[in-house]
N, C-alpha and C positions, 0 to 999 in steps of 0.2 A: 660270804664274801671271800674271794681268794686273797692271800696273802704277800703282797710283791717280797720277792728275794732282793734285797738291797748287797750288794757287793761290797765287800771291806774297799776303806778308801786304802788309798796310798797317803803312808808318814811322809811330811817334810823333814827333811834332817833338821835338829835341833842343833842351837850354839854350842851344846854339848860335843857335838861329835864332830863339828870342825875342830880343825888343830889351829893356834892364831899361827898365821904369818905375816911378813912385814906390809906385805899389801895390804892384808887387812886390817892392820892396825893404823896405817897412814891413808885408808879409806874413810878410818871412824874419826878419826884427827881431822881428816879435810873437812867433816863434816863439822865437828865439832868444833872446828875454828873459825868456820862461815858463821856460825848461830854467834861465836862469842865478838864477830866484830858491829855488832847489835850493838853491845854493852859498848865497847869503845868510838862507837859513833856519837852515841847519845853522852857517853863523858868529853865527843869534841862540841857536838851543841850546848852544854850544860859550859862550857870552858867560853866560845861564841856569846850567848845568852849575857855570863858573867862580863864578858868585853864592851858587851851592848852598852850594858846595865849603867857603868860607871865607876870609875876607881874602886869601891868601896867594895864592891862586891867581885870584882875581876880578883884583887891583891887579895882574897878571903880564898877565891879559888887557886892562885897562885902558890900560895901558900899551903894547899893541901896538895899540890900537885907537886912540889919543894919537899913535901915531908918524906921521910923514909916511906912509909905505905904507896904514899902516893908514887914517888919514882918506880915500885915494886909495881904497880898497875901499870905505870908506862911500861916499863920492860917486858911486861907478859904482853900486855900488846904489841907491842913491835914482833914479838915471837909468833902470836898469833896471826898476825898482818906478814911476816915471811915466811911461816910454814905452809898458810893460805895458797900465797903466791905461789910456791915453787912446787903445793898441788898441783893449781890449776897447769902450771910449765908441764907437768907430770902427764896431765890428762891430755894436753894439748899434742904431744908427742903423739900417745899412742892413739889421739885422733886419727895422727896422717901416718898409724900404720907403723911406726917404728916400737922399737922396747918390746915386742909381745911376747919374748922368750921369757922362761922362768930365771934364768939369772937374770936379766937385764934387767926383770919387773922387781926383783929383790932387790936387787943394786941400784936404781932408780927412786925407792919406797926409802930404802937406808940416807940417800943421798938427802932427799926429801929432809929428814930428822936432821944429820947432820945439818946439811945447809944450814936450815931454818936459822940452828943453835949458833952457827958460825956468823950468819951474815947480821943475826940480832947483836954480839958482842961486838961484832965490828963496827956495827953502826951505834953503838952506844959507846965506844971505845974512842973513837973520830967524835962525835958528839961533844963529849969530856974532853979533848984535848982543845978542839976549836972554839970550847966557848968556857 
């Protein structure tokens, strides 16, 4: 029986051998802030559920949601919920073609982090004040 000669494949580059940059890091964040608004959906049903339920169990959730930990889940959520966002603003750009240069898409990716950080103080900042 003859022998088929199989050809070396061709390596994918490994994570190794890219270098990060800011796109790619605010690639893995968008993703990774889509999966964690899972978690904060299910703590606004679980909050809902608790409202249904009646006094007793609403002020139990109220009260976790008052406590330091709990404020510290709100806030990473709203983080999550405007890093999300000003992804998606991100992708939507270079939908219709604009941002495709290397600076812009660095400068775009940077903004992205900045914003998020900005726009969640802000709105926790006006929060605290209005109420």
């Amino acid at each position: 029986m003859a022998e088929a000669k199989v050809a070396p494949r061709p390596l994918s580059p490994h994570l190794q051998i890219y270098r990060w940059s800011w796109t790619m890091a605010m690639s893995i964040f968008h993703r990774a802030t889509g999966s964690a608004l899972y978690l904060g959906i299910a703590l606004f049903a679980v909050w809902l559920v608790a409202l249904a339920s009646g006094p007793g169990p609403f002020e139990t959730v109220q009260w976790f949601f008052g406590s330091p930990i709990g404020i510290l889940i709100l806030f990473g959520y709203t983080w999550v919920l405007m890093h999300h966002m000003l992804g998606g603003v991100r992708h939507l750009v270079w939908d219709f073609g604009h941002g495709m240069e290397p600076a812009q898409r660095i400068n775009m990716a940077r903004f992205t982090l900045i914003g998020s950080i900005a726009l969640t103080v802000l709105i926790w900042v006006v929060a605290f004040i209005a109420f």
